[in-house]
C-alpha positions as CSV (number, residue, x, y, z in Angstrom):
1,X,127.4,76.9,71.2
2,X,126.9,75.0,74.4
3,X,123.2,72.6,74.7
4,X,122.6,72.3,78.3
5,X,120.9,69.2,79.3
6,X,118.9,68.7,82.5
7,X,118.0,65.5,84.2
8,X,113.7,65.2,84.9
9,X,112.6,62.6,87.2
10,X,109.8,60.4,85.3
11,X,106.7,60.6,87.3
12,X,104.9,57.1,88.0
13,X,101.6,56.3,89.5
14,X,100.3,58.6,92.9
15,X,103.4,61.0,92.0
16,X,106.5,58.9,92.6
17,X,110.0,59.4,91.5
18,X,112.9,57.9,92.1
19,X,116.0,60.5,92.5
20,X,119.9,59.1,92.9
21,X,118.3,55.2,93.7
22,X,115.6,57.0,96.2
23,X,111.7,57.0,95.7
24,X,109.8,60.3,96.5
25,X,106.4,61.7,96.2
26,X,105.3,64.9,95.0
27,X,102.3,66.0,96.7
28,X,99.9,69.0,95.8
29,X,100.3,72.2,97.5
30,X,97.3,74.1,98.8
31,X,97.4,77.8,97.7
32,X,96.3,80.9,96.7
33,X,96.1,81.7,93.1
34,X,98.0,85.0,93.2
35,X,97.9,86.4,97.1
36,X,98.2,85.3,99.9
37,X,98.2,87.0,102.8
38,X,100.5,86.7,106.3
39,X,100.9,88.5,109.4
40,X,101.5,92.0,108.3
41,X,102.6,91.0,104.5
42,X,101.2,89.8,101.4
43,X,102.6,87.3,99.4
44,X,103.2,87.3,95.4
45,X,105.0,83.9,94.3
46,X,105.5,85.2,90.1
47,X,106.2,82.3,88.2
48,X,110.1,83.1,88.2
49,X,110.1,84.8,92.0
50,X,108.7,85.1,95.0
51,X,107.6,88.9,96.4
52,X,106.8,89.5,100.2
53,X,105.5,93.0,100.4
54,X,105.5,94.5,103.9
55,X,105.0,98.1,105.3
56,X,106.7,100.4,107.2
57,X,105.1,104.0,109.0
58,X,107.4,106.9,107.7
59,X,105.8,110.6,108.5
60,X,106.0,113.9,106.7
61,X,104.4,117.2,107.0
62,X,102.1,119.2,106.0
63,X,102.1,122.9,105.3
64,X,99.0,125.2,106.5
65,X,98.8,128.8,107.0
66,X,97.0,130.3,109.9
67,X,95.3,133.6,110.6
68,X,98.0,135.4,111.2
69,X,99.4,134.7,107.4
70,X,102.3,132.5,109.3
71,X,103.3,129.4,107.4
72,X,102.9,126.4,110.3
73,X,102.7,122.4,109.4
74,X,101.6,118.8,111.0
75,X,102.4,115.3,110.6
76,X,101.2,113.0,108.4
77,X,101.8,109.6,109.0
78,X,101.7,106.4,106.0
79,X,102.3,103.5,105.4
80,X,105.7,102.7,102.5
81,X,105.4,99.5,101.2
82,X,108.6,97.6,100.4
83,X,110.3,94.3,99.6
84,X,113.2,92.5,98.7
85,X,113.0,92.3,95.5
86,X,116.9,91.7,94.0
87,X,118.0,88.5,96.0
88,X,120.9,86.9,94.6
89,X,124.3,87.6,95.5
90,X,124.0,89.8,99.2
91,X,125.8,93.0,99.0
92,X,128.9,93.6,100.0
93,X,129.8,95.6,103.3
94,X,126.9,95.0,105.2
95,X,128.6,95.7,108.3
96,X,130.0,98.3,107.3
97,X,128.8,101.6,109.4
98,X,128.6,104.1,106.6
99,X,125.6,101.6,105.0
100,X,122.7,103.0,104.6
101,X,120.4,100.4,105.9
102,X,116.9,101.7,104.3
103,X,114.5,99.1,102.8
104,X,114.0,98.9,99.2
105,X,110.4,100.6,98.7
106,X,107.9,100.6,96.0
107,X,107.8,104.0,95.1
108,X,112.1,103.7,94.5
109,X,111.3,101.8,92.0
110,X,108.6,103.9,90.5
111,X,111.1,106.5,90.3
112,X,113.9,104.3,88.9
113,X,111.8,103.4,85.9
114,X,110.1,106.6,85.2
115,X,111.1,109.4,87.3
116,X,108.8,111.4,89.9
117,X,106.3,113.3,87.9
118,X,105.8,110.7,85.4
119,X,105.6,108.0,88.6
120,X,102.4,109.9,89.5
121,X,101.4,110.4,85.7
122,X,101.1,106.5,85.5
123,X,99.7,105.9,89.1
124,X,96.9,108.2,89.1
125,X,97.1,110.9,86.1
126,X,98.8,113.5,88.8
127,X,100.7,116.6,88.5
128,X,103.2,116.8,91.0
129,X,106.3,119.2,91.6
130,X,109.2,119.6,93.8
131,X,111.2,122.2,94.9
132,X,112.5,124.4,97.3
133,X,110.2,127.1,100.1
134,X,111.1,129.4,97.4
135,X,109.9,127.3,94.7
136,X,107.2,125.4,96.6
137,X,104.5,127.3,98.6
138,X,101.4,128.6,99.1
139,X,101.9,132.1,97.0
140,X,102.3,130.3,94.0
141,X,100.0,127.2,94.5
142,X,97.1,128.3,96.4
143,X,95.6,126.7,99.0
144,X,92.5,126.0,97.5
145,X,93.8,124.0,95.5
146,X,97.2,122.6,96.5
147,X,99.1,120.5,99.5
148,X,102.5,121.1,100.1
149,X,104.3,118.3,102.0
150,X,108.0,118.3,103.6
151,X,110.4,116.4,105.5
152,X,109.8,116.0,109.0
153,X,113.5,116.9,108.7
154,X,114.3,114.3,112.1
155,X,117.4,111.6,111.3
156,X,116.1,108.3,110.5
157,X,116.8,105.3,113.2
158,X,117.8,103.4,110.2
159,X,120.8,105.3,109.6
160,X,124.4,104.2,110.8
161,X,126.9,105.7,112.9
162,X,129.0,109.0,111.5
163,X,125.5,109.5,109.1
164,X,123.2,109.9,112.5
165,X,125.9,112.4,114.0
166,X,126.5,114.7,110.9
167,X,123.1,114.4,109.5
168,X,121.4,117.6,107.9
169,X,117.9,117.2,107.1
170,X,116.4,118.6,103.9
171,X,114.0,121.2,103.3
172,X,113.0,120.2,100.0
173,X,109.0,120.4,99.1
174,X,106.3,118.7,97.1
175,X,102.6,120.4,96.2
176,X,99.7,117.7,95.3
177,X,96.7,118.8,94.1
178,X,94.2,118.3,97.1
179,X,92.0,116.4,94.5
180,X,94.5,113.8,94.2
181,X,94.9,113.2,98.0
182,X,94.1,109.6,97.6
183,X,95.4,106.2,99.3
184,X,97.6,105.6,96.8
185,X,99.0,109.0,96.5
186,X,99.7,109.0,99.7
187,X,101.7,106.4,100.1
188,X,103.9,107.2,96.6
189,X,104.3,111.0,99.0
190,X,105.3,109.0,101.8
191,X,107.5,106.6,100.1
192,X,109.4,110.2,98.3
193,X,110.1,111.8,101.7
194,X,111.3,107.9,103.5
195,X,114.3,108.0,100.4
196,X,114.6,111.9,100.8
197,X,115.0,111.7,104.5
198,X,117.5,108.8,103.9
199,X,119.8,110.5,101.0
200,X,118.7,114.5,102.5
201,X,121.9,115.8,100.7
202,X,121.5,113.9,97.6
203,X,118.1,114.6,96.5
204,X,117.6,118.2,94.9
205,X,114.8,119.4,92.6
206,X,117.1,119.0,89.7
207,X,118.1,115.5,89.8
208,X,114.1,113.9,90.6
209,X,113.6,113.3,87.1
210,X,116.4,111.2,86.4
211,X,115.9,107.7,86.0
212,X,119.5,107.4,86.7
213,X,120.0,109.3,89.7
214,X,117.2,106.8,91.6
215,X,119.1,103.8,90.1
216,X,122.5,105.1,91.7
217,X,120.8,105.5,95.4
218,X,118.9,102.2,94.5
219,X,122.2,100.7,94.0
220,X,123.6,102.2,97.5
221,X,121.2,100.2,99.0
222,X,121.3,97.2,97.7
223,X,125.0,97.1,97.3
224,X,126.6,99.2,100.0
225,X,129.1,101.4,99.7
226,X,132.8,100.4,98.1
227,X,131.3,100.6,94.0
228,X,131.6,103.3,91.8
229,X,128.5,105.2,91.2
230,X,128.7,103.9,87.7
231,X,129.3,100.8,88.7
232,X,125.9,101.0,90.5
233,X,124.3,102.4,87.5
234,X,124.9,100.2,85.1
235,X,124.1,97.0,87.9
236,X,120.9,98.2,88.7
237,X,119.9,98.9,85.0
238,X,120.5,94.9,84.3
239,X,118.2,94.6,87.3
240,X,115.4,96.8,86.1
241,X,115.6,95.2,82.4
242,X,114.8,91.7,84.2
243,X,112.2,92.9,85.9
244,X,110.8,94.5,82.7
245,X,110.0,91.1,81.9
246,X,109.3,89.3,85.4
247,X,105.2,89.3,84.8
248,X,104.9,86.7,82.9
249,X,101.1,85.9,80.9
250,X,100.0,83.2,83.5
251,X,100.5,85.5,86.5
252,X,99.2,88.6,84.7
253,X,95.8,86.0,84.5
254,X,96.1,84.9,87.8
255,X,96.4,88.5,89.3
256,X,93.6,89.6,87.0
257,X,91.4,86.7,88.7
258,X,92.1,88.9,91.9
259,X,90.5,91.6,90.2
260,X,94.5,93.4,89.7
261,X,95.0,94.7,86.6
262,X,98.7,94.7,85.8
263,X,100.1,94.6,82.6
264,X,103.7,94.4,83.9
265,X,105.3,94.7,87.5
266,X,105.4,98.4,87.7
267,X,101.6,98.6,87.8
268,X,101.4,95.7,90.2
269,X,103.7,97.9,92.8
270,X,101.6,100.4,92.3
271,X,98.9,99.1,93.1
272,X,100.2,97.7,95.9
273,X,101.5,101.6,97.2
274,X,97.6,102.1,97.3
275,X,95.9,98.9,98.8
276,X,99.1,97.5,101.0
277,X,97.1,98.4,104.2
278,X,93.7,97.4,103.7
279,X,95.0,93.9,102.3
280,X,96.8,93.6,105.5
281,X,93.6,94.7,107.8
282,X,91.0,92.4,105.9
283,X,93.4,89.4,105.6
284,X,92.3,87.9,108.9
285,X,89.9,85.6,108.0
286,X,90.9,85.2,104.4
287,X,93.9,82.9,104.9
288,X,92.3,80.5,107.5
289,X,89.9,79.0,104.9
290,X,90.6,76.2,103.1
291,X,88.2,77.6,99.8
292,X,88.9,78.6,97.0
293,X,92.5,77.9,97.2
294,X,93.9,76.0,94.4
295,X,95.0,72.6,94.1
296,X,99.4,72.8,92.7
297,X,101.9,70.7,91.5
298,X,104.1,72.1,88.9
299,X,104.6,75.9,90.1
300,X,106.4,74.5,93.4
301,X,108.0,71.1,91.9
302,X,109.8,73.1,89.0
303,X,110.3,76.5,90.7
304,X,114.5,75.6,90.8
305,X,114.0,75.3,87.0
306,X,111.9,78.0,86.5
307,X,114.4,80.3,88.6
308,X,117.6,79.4,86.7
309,X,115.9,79.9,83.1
310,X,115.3,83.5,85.2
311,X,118.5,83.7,86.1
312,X,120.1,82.9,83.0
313,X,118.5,85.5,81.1
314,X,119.2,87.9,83.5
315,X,122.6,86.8,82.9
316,X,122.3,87.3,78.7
317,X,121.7,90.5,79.2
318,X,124.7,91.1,80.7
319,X,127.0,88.9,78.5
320,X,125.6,90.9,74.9
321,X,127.1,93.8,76.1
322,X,130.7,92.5,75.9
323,X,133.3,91.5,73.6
324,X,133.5,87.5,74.3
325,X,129.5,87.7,73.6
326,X,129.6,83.6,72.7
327,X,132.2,82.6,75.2
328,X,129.8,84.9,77.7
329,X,126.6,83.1,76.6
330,X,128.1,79.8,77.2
331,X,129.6,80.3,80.3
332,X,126.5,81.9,81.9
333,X,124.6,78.6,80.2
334,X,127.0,76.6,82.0
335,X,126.8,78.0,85.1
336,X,122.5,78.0,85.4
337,X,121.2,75.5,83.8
338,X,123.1,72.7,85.2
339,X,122.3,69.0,84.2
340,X,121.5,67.9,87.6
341,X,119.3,71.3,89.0
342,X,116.5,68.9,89.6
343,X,118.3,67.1,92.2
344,X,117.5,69.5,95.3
345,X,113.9,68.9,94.7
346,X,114.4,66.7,98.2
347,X,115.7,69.0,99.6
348,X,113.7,73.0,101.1
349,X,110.9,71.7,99.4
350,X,107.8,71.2,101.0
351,X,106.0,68.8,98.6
352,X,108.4,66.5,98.2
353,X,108.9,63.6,100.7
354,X,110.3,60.9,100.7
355,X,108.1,57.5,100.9
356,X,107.2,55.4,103.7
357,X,104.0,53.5,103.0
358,X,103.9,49.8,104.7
359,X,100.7,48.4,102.2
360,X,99.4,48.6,99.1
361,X,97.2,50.8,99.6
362,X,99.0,54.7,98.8
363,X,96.1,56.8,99.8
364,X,96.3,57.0,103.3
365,X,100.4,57.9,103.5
366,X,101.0,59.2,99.8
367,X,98.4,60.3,98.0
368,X,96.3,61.9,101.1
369,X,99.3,64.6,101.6
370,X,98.5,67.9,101.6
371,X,100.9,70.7,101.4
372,X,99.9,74.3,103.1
373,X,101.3,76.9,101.1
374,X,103.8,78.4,104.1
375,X,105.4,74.7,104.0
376,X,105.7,74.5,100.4
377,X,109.3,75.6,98.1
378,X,111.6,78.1,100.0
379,X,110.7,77.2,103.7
380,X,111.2,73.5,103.5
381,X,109.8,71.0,106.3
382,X,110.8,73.6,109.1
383,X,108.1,76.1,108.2
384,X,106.0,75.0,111.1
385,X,107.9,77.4,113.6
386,X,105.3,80.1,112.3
387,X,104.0,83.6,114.2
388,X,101.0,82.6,116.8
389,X,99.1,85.1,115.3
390,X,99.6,82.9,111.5
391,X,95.7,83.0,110.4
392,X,96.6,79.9,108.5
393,X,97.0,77.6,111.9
394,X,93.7,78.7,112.9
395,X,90.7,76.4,113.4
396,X,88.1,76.9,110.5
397,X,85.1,75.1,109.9
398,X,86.4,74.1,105.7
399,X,89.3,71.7,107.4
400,X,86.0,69.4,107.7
401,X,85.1,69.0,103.9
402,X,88.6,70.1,102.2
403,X,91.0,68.3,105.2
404,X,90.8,64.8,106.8
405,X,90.0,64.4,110.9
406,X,90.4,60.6,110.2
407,X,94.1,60.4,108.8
408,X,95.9,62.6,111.3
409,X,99.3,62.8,111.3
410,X,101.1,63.3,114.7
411,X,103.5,66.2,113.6
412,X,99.8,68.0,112.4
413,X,96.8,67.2,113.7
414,X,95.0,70.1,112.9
415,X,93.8,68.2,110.0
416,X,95.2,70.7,107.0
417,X,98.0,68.4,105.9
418,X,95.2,65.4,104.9
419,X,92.7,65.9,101.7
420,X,89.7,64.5,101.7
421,X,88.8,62.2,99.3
422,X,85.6,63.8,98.5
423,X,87.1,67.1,98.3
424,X,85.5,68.8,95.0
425,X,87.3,71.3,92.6
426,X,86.8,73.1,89.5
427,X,88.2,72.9,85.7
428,X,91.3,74.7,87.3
429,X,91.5,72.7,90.5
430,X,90.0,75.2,92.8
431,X,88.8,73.8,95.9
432,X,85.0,74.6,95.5
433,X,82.3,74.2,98.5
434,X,79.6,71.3,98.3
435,X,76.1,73.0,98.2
436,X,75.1,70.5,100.2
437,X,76.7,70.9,103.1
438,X,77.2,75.1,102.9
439,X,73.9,76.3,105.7
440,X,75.8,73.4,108.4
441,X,79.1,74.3,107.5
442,X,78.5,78.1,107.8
443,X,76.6,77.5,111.2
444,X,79.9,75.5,112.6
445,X,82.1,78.5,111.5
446,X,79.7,81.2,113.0
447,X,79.9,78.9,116.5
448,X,84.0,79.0,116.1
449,X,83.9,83.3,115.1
450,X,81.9,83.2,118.2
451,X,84.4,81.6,120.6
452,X,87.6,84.1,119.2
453,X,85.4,86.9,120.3
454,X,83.9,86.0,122.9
């Protein structure tokens, strides 16, 4: 059997080490714990990945009856939350104009683990069923106590080409108990009808409890069209195994300090189907703080490593399935954990600079560095080129006690890329407030509320 060996940097006094003949500091990273919010997403960095969870509006209808016993309807419009969630290898034929261009949502991969009934079982205890105007109406489930929802049966913009021309909508229905009209219901209903409306042919009463009939459309999406539907099957069922196994202890703890109870990653989507929107509207203020963020070093500076341990076993479960099981195993060993995968760590990372100190003294060009979270792994030193409406780049009143306004750089002088050396923190390097200093602070902030809104 193959023993992989990797390279690690030793790390000397104020974080230096020397990579290829060339010295480089590590600095800490300022960030969230477990969330962190953007403009219009929330952020989830997993020990092994990295989820962006945005929203889309997708609208439905509504069946009523009137006075005259006549069966009439009305929008409903919700928010689907989606991300990218598979990102290796892109899929092939994205140019191609039969692809069905849909984001990958939440509730598809409710579905694709449990089905749709038992998807609303585990989100909120909820009896659901699907069928056709025959199946599904008012007769049978009254209106006392049901909701029936359909299709706004109208082409979505999303789809490509000969699909838009020749598209038929569906008619297929869903009753809710009117009980169970909550948030989060609502947006597992909307999230149904955006993948109904996209595949209108596809999806019939019969096939919505079948794991593997969500996994095949799953599949179209990610990989295009030019694979066998088996093919796509058995690809997306490697997928959901590895992500049976992405919530790892420490980020089930960190999410729990969040008050998000999620014992694995299906629970944590689902409770992001329900509180996507209101995360999004309250997130204003939240992100231009520098509180109670933490204080990192090892999450960003060994993500590379973290990610190809990740990849590799997505890659074992692939290689037990087939007949060269060693020669598999060695070559997907081989080919992730590389010897030398520490080596980028100069390069689309944030934290890591290289050094350029002219004294002795390392505090005010090495160890003062401060890394915001957006600048941190994955975005590199060109994050800067953020949204105007980033909260994060906003003035607030804790860059004064957690940041420096004596050390400015000239690429930053808003004063969040310098710690101050009297900064204080907690047993888990939290960034916590000085009593002392709490009644002026939260004056100065009130003062700069006052000026946005005035």
């Amino acid at each position: 059997m193959y023993e992989p060996h990797m390279y690690l940097p030793y790390m000397t006094q104020a974080g230096l080490i020397t990579i290829r003949g060339s010295t480089f500091s590590i600095s800490p990273v300022l960030a969230d714990r477990a969330i962190s919010y953007g403009v219009n997403t929330i952020f989830i960095p997993l020990q092994v990945t990295k989820l962006t969870f945005e929203r889309l509006d997708h609208t439905f209808r509504i069946y009523d009856l009137d006075e005259g016993n006549l069966e009439t309807s009305w929008n409903e419009t919700a928010n689907v939350a989606w991300a990218t969630v598979y990102n290796r290898n892109p899929a092939q034929g994205t140019g191609n104009r039969n692809r069905i261009t849909a984001k990958h949502t939440m509730a598809h991969y409710l579905f694709s683990k449990y089905g749709v009934s038992q998807a609303f079982k585990m989100m909120s205890n909820t009896d659901v069923f699907v069928g056709y105007p025959d199946e599904i109406n008012y007769d049978i489930y009254p209106k006392e106590e049901w909701l029936i929802c359909g299709s706004k049966q109208i082409c979505p913009r999303s789809l490509r080409g000969v699909r838009r021309s020749g598209y038929i909508p569906t008619n297929i229905r869903l009753a809710i108990r009117r009980t169970a009209w909550t948030t989060q219901n609502i947006g597992l209903v909307a999230g149904f009808f955006y993948i109904t409306d996209h595949f209108p042919q596809r999806v019939e009463p019969e096939f919505i409890e079948s794991t593997r009939f969500w996994r095949i459309l799953l599949g179209h999406l990610i990989f295009g069209p030019g694979q066998s539907e088996g093919k796509l099957a058995d690809e997306i069922d490697n997928h959901i195994e590895s992500l049976d196994e992405s919530l790892d202890e420490r980020s089930r703890l960190d999410l729990l300090s969040e008050n998000i109870h999620a014992n694995d990653i299906y629970q944590l989507f689902a409770f992001i189907i329900g509180a996507l929107s209101e995360m999004v509207i309250q997130s204003d203020n939240v992100e231009s703080t520098m509180y109670d963020k933490e204080l990192m070093v090892l999450r960003y500076a060994l993500f590379d490593i973290n990610k190809a341990i990740s990849h590799f076993k997505f890659a074992l479960q692939k290689a037990v399935r087939k007949p060269k099981v060693k020669e598999e195993i060695n070559n997907a060993l081989r080919r992730n954990l590389t010897v030398d995968a520490i080596m980028k760590i100069n390069r689309q990372h944030g934290e890591v600079a290289g050094v350029s100190s002219p004294g002795d003294n390392l505090y005010f060009k090495i160890t003062s560095n401060l890394v915001p979270q957006t600048s941190a792994t994955g975005n590199g030193r060109n994050s800067g080129k953020s949204s105007a409406g980033d909260a994060s780049k906003l003035l607030h009143s804790s860059i004064v006690e957690v940041g420096s306004y004596n050390n400015l750089p000239k690429a930053s002088p808003s004063g969040r890329t310098r710690i101050s050396p009297y900064v204080q923190y907690d047993d888990s390097y939290r960034v916590v407030r000085n009593e002392k200093f709490r009644e002026l602070i939260d004056n100065v902030q009130r003062r700069i509320q006052f000026t946005k809104y005035a």
